[in-house]
DRENLOGU-352407 format. One record per residue (C-alpha): residue in three letters; x, z, y. Coordinates in steps of 0.02 Angstrom, whole numbers, plus 50000, padded with zeros to 5 digits. Layout:
KOLSE  ALA  X  Z  Y
...
This chain:
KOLSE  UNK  50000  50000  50000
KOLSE  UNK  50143  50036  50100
KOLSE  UNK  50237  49870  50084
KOLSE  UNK  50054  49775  50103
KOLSE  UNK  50027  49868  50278
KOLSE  UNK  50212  49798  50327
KOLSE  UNK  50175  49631  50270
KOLSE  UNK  50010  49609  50343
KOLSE  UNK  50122  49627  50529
KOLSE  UNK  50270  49555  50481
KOLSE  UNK  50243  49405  50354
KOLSE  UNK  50438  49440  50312
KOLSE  UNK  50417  49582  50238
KOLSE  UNK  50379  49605  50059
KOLSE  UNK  50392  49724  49916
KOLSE  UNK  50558  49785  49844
KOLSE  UNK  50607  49773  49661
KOLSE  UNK  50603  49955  49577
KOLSE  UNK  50761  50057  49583
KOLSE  UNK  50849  49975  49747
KOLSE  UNK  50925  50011  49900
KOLSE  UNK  50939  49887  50026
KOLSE  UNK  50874  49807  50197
KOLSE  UNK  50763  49680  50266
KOLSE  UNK  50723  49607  50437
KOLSE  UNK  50580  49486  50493
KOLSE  UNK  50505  49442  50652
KOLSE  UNK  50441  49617  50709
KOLSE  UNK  50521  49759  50583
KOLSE  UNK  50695  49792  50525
KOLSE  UNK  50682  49897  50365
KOLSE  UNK  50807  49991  50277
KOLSE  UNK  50746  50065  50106
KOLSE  UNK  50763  50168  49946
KOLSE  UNK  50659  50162  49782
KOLSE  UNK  50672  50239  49620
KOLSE  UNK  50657  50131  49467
KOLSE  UNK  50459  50191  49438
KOLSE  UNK  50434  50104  49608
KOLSE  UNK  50335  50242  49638
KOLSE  UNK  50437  50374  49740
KOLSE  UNK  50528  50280  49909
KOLSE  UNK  50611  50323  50086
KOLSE  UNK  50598  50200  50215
KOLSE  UNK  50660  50183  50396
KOLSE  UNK  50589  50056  50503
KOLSE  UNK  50634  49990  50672
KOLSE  UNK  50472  49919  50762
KOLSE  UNK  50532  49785  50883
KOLSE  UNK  50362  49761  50966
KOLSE  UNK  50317  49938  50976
KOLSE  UNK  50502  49965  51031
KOLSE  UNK  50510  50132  50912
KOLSE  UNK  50621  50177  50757
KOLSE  UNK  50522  50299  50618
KOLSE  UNK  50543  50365  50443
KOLSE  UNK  50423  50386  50290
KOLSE  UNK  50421  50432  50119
KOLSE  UNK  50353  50467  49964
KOLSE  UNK  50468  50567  49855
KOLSE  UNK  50427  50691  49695
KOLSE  UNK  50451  50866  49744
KOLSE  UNK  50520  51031  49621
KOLSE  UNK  50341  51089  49585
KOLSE  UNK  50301  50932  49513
KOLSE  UNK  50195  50873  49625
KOLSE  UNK  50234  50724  49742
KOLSE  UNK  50264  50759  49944
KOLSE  UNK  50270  50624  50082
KOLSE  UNK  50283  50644  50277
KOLSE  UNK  50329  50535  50410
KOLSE  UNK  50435  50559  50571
KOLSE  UNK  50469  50477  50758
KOLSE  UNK  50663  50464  50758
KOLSE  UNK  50641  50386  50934
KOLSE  UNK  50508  50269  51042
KOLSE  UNK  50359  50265  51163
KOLSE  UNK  50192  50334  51126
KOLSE  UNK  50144  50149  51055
KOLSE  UNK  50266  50178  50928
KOLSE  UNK  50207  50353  50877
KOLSE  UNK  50025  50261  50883
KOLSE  UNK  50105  50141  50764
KOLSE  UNK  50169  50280  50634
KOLSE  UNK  50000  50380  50652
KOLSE  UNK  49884  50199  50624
KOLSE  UNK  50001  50172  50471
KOLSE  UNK  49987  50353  50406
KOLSE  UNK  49810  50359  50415
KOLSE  UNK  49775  50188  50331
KOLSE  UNK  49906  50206  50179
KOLSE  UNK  49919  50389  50137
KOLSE  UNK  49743  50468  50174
KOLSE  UNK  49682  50426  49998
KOLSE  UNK  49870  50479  49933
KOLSE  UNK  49870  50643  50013
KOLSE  UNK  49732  50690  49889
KOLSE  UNK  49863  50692  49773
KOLSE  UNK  50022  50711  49861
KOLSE  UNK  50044  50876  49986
KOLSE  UNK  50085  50819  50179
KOLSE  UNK  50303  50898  50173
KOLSE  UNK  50322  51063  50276
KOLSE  UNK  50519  50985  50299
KOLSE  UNK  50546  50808  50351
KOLSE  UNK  50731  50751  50274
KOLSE  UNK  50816  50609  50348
KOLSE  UNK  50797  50433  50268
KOLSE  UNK  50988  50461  50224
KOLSE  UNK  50979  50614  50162
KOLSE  UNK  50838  50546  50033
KOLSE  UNK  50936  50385  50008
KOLSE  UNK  51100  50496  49953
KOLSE  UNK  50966  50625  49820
KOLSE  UNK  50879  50444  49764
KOLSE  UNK  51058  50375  49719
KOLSE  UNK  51174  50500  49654
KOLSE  UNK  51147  50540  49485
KOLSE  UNK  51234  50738  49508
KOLSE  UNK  51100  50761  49641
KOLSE  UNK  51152  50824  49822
KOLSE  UNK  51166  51002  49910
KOLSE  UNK  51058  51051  50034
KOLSE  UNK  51111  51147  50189
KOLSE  UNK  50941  51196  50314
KOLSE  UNK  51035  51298  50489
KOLSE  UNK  50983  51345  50652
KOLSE  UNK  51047  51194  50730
KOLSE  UNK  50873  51159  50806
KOLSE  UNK  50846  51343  50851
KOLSE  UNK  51006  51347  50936
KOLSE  UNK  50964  51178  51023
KOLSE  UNK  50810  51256  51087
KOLSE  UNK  50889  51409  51149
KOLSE  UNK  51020  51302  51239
KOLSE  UNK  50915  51193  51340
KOLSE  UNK  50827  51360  51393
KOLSE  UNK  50980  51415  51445
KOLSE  UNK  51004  51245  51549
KOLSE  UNK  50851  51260  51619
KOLSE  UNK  50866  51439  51692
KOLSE  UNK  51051  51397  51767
KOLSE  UNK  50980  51234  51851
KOLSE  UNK  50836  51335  51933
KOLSE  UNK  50983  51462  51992
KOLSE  UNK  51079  51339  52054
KOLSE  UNK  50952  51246  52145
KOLSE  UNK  50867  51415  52209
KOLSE  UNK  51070  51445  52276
KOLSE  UNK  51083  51260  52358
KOLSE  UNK  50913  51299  52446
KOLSE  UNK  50992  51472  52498
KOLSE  UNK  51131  51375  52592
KOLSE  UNK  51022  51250  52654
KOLSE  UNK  50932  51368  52758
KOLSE  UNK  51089  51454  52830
KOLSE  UNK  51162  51542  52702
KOLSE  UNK  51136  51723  52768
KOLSE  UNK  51198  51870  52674
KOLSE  UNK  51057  51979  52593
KOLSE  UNK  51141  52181  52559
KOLSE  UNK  51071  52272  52447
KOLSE  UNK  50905  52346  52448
KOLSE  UNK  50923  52535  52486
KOLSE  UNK  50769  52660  52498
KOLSE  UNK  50697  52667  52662
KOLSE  UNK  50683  52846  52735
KOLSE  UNK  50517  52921  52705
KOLSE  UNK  50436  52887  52862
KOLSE  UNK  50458  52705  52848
KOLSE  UNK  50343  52592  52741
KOLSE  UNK  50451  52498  52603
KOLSE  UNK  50498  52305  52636
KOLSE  UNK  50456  52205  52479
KOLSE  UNK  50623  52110  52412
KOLSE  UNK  50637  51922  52442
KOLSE  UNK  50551  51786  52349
KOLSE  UNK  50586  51644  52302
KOLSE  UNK  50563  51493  52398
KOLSE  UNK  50384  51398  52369
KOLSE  UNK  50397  51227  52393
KOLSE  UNK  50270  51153  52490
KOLSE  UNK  50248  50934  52449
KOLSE  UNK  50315  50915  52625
KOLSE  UNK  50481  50986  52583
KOLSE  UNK  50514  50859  52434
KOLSE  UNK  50638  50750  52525
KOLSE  UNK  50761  50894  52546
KOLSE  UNK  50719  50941  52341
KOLSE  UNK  50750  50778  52304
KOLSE  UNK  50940  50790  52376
KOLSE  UNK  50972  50968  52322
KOLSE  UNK  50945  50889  52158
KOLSE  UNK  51003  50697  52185
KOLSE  UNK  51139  50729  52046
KOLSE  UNK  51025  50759  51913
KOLSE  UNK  50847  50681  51949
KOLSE  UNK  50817  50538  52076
KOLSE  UNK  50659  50522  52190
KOLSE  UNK  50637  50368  52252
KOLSE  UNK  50580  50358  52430
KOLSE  UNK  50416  50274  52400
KOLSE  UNK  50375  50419  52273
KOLSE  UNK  50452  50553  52424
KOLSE  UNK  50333  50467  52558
KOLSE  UNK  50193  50483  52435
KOLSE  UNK  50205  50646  52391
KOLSE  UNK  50220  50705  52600
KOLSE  UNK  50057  50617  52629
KOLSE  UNK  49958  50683  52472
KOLSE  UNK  49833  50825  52470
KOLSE  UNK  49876  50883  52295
KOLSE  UNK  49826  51080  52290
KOLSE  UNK  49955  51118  52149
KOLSE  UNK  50148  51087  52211
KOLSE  UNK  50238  51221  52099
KOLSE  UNK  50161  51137  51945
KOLSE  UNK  50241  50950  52027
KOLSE  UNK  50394  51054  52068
KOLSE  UNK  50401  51129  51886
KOLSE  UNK  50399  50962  51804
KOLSE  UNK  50533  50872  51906
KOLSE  UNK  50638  51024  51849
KOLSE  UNK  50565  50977  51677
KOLSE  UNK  50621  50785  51699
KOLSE  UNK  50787  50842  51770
KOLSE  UNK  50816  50963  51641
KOLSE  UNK  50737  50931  51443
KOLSE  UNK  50707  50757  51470
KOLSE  UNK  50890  50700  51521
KOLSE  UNK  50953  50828  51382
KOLSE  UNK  50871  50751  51245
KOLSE  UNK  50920  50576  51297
KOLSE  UNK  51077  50602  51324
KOLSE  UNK  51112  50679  51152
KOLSE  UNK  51131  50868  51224
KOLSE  UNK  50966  50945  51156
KOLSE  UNK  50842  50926  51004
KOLSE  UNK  50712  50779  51030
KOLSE  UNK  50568  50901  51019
KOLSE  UNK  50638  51025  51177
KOLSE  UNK  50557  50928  51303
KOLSE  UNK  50385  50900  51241
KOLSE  UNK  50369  51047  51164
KOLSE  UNK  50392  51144  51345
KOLSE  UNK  50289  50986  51404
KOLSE  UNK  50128  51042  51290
KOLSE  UNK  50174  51223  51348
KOLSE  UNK  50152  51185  51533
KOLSE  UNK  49986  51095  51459
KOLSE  UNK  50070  50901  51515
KOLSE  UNK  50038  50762  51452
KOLSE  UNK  50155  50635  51431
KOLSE  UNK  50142  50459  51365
KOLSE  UNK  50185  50276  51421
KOLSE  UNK  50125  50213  51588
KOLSE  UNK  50065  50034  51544
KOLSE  UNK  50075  49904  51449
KOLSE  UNK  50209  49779  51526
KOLSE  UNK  50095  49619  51541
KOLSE  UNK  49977  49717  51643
KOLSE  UNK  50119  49795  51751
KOLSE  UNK  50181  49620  51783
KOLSE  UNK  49997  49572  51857
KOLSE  UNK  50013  49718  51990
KOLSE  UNK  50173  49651  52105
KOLSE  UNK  50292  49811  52098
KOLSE  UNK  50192  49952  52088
KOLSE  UNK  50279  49989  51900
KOLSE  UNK  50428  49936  51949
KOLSE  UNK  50568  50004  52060
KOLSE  UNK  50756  49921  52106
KOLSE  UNK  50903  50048  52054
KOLSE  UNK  51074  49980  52066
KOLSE  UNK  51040  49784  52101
KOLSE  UNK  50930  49802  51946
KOLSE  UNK  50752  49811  51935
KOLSE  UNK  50688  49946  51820
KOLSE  UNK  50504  49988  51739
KOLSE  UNK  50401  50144  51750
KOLSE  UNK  50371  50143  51571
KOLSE  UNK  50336  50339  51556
KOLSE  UNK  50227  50452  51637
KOLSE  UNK  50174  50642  51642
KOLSE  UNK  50001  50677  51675
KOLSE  UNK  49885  50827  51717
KOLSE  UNK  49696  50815  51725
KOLSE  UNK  49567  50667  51702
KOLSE  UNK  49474  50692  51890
KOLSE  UNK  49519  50574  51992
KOLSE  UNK  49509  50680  52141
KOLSE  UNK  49676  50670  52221
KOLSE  UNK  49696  50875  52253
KOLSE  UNK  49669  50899  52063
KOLSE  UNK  49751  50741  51979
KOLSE  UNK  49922  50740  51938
KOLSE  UNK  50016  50604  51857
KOLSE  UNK  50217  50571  51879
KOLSE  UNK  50287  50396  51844
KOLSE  UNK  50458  50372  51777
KOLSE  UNK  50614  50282  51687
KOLSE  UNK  50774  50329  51605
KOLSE  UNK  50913  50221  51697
KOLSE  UNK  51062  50228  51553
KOLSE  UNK  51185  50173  51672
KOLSE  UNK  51178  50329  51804
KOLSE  UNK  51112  50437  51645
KOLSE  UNK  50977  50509  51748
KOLSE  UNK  50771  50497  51781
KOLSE  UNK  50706  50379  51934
KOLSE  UNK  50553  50437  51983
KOLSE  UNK  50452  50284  52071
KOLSE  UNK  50274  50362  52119
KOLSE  UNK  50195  50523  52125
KOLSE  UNK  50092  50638  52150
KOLSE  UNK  49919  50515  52096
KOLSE  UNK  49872  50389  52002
KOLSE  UNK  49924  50202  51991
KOLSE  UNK  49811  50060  51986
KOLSE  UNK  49799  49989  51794
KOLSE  UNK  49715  49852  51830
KOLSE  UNK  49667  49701  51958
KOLSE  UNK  49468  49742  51968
């Protein structure tokens, strides 16, 4: 069923013999695969040109006896993971009546290298991810120092002593807070943090002129762009760090829009970096009223070349359409 779902969008790609390991590419899918010589039990990696994704799925029998499968996003845009979730549901629905859904998700190789070697392999499970997790926390909370210091000197720089108690007489002062950032003070956010997140102006003139009632929240996920997102694609933090504090701050984020529809709106999705010009593929997103105080929605790119975020419009929504 798996091989027939393939084939029916790729006309290259068939059904490997039983007991094989090899690799296949056709006009939209480059797969890499392992199956054992039932035909039965298989781990495949695919690489979804169209969808512009790369996921992993298998099918595998399990120490209790009984079969497991699962399936995992190694990397892509939410039309990719829509991809991997259409194929789920259509090929192992029935199957998962028999076979459990896995708890752990093993690497293709890791499968390929049990499938293949006839002493069997060791397992090793750590706290890599943990300890990714606890890192980019770490991250976070020294960015938000830093930028809380820059902001400091900004204003002047003025030395704060310590807070002593106040003789009894006198009504105690409440210590400092920290700065609230109002939408009209974005431009001078945008350069405290130019090194790691950049604003383009459009998005900065935007932003001054909208009457969005929630700027911490818009504030919060810059910082989350700046911080998670550029970890996890540049290599420095586990894949799931950034969405899961997305889905904590309740955020959604997904693609923007498809590309032929972007192309029909001039260069609303589309912003010059560099001589180049780039596509707001992503955004984040917060609330379905289209009431500009309550709406948020953040549109963005990764630009490999600076390793940073551009951030081309906020704080509303874009057009998706001509009507």
């Amino acid at each position: 069923m798996f091989w027939a779902w393939l084939g029916r969008l790729d006309e290259h790609i068939g059904t490997p013999a039983p007991d094989t390991v090899g690799q296949t590419r056709g006009a939209r899918f480059h797969v890499q695969w392992w199956v054992d010589p039932s035909g039965q039990f298989f781990a495949a990696q695919v690489m979804d040109a169209t969808a512009c994704g790369t996921w992993e799925v298998f099918h595998v029998p399990a120490s209790t006896g009984k079969a497991v499968a699962g399936r995992s996003l190694c990397m892509g845009t939410a039309q990719a993971l829509a991809v991997l979730d259409a194929m789920w549901g259509e090929v192992f629905e029935e199957l998962l009546g028999e076979a459990a859904p896995s708890t752990r998700h093993p690497a293709f190789v890791e499968l390929v290298a049990a499938g293949t070697s006839p002493a069997g392999v060791v397992s090793v499970q750590d706290d890599q991810a943990r300890i990714a997790r606890l890192q980019s926390d770490v991250a976070y909370w020294t960015h938000l120092a830093k930028t809380l210091d820059k902001a400091s000197s900004a204003r002047g720089g003025t030395y704060t002593p310590a807070v002593t108690l106040p003789p009894a007489h006198e009504p105690a002062v409440p210590p400092a807070q920290a700065r609230q950032w109002a939408l009209k003070d974005i431009a001078e956010w945008a350069q405290l943090n130019a090194d790691r997140i950049i604003i383009q102006p459009r998005a900065i003139s935007a932003t001054k002129r909208s009457p969005y009632e929630s700027p911490a929240l818009l504030y919060q996920c810059l910082e989350l762009l700046a911080t998670e997102y550029t970890q996890v694609k540049t290599g420095k933090a586990d894949r799931h760090a950034f969405k899961d504090k997305a889905d904590a701050m309740g955020i959604d984020f997904r693609g923007s829009v498809d590309p032929s529809v972007a192309g029909e709106l001039g260069d609303m999705y589309f912003v010059r970096v560099g001589g180049r010009r780039r596509f707001l593929d992503q955004h984040l997103a917060k609330g379905n009223s289209r009431d500009l105080r309550f709406c948020l929605r953040i549109y963005f790119c990764w630009d490999p070349d600076q390793q940073r975020v551009i951030v081309g419009h906020l704080p509303s929504h874009l057009p998706n359409s001509l009507t």
